[in-house]
N, C-alpha and C positions, 0 to 999 in steps of 0.2 A: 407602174408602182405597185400596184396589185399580186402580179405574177413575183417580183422580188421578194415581197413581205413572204407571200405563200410558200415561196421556194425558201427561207430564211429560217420558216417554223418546222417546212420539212426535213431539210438540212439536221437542225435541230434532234428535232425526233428520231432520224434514224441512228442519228449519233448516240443517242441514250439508248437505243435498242441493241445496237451491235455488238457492246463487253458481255448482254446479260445473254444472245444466243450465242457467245462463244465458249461463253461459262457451263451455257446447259449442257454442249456438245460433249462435254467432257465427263462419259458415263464408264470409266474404267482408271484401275491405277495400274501403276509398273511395279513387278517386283525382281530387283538385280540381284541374284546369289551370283557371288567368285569365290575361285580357290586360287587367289593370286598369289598368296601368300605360301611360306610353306610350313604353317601351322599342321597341316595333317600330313603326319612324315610315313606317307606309305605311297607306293606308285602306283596301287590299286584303280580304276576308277571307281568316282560317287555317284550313287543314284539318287535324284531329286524327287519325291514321291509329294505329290502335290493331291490332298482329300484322298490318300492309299493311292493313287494312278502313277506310275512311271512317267515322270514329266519331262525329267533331263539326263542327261552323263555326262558327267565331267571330271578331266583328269586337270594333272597340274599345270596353272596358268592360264585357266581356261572360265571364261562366264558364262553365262545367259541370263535371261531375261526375261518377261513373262506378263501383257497384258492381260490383267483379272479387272474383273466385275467386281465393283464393293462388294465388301464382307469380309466374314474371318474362316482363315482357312486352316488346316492342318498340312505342317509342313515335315515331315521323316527323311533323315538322309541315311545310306544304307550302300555298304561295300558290296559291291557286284563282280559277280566272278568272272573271272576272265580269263586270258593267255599265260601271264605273270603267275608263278609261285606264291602261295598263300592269298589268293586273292577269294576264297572262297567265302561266302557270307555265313552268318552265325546262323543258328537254329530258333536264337528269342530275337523278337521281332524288335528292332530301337525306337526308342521314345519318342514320342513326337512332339512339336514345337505350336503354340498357336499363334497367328499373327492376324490382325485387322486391317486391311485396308479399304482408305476410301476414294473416291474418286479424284482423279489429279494427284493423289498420292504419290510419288516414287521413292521407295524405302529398298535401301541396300544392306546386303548382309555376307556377311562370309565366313565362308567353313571353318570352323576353330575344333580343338579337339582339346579335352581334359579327363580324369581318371573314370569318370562317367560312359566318355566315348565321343562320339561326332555331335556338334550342334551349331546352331546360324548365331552368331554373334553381329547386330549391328554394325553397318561400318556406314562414315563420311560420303559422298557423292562424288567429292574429290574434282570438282567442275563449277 
């Protein structure tokens, strides 16, 4: 009768322990940029420039993705020269974007373009 009780309380307890170490494990969030769309009408590719670093390239149809550490980061997108006919990059540097993430976060966004030029517009998870 002993052993049941004792097995009954630990049962117990480890059940209240195991949501809050699966909660702590989770020391980073996702961040999804696509150019699924064809909001940016050029066949150039983009470069994803994550704190100034070259992080990604992508043409059209194409995603990635990117486990960060919380915090807030600087996000630049920037035409990279390539093969294709006019695909040369500007001389001024493009604007950049700031974004917050915290842990367990996944925030998605995709390339949009307006008279300004290239920027990460929000998008749905769509899942």
């Amino acid at each position: 009768m002993r052993w049941s009780a004792f097995s009954l309380f630990c049962m117990l307890g480890f059940s209240a322990v195991a949501p809050q170490a699966l909660a702590a494990g989770e020391d980073y969030g996702v961040l999804i940029i696509s150019r699924e769309r064809l909001e940016v009408a050029t066949s150039c590719e983009i470069g994803i420039y994550i704190q100034d670093q070259l992080s990604a390239r992508l043409f059209q149809e194409q995603s990635t993705s990117f486990n960060l550490p919380p915090g807030q980061f600087s996000l630049r997108l920037k035409l990279l020269p390539g093969q294709a006919p006019g695909c040369n990059p500007g001389m001024l540097a493009p604007g950049s974007q700031d974004i917050t993430l915290r842990a367990g976060d996944i925030l998605k966004f995709r390339i949009a373009m307006n008279h300004q030029g290239m920027f990460l517009k929000p998008a749905g998870l769509g899942y």
